[in-house]
C-alpha positions as CSV (number, residue, x, y, z in Angstrom):
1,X,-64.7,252.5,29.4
2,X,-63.8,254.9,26.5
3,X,-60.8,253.4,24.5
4,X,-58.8,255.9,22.4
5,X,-56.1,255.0,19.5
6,X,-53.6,257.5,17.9
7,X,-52.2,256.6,14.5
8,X,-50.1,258.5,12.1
9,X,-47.0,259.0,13.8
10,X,-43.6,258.8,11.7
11,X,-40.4,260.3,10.9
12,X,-40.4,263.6,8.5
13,X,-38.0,265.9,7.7
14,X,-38.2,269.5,8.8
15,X,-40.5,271.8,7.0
16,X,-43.2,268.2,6.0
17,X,-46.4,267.7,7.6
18,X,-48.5,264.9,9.2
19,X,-52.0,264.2,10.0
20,X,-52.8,262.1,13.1
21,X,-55.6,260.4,14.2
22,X,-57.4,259.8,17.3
23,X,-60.3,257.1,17.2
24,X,-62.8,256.9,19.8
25,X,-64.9,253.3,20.5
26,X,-67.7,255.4,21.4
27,X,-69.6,258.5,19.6
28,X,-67.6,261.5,20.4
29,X,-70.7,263.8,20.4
30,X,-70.3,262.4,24.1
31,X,-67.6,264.8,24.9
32,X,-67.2,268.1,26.2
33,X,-63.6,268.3,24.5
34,X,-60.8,266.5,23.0
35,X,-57.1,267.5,22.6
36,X,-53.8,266.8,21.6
37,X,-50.8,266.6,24.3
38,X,-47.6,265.9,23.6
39,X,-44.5,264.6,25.5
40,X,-41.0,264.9,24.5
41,X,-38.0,263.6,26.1
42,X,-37.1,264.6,29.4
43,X,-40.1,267.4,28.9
44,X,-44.0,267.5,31.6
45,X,-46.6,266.6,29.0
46,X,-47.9,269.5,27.2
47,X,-51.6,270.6,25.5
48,X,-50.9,271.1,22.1
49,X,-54.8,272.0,21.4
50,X,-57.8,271.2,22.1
51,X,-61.6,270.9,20.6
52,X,-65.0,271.6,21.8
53,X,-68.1,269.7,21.5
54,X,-69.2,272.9,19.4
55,X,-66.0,272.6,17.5
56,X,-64.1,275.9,19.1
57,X,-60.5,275.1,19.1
58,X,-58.1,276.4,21.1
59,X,-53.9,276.2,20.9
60,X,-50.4,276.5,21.9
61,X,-48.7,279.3,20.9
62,X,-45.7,277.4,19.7
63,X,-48.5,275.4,16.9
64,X,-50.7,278.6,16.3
65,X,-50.8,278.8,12.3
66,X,-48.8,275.3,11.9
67,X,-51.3,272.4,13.1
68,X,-54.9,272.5,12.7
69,X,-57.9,270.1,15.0
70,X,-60.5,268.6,13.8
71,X,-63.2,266.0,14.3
72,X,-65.6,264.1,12.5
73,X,-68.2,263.2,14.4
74,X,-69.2,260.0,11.9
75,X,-66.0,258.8,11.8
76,X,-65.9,259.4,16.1
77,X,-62.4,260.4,15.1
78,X,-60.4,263.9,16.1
79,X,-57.4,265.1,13.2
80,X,-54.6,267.0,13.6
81,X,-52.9,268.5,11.1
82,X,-49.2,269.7,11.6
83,X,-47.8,271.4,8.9
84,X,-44.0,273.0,9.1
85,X,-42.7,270.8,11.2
86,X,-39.7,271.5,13.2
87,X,-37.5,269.9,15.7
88,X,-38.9,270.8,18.4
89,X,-42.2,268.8,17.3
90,X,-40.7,266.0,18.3
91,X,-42.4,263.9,20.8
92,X,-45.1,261.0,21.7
93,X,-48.7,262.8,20.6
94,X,-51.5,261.8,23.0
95,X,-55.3,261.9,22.7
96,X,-57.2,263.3,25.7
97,X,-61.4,263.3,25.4
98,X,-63.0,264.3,28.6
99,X,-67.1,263.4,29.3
100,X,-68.6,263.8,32.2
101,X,-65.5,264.8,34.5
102,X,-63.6,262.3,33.6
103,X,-60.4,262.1,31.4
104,X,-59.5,259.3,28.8
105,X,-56.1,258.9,27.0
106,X,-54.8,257.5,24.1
107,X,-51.2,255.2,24.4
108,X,-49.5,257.8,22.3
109,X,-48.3,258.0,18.4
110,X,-44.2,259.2,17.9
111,X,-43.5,262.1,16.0
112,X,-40.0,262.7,15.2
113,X,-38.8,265.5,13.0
114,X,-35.2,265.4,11.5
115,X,-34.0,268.5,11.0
């Protein structure tokens, strides 16, 4: 069973940045994509972006130019960097990795941005 744990969640002002992480327990060569989702209050659970085993990355229009994917294959860990943060960034960040048909997730980190 693939086990996957966010970290780096916290409260920033408007305008800072964070860098979460998503740790797999197994080598993330393995999948055919990861990605970042996101929840906010009251709000369906929404991609934020997502990463391919050959490391094309795809995102929502509302992070394009702001946050950033990546992986590191040694590490079996997948980044993302959010940069200008806004309000509206505020929710629980999930980790998705899918292999073989099947989709794993995270427990969520909380991002909340004061503006």
């Amino acid at each position: 069973q693939v086990q996957l744990v966010e970290s780096g969640g916290d409260l920033v002002q408007a305008g800072g940045s964070l860098r979460l992480s998503c740790a797999a327990s197994e080598t993330i060569f393995d999948f055919n994509r990861m990605g970042w989702y996101r929840q906010a209050p009251g709000e369906k659970r929404e991609l934020v972006g997502d990463i391919t085993r050959a490391g094309t990355t795809n995102y929502a229009d509302s992070v394009k130019g702001r946050f950033t994917i990546s992986s590191d294959n040694a590490k079996n860990t997948m980044y993302v960097q959010m940069n200008s943060l806004e309000p509206d960034d505020t929710a629980v960040y999930y980790c998705n990795a899918n292999k073989y048909m099947a989709d794993y997730w995270g427990k969520g980190t909380q991002v909340a941005v004061s503006s």
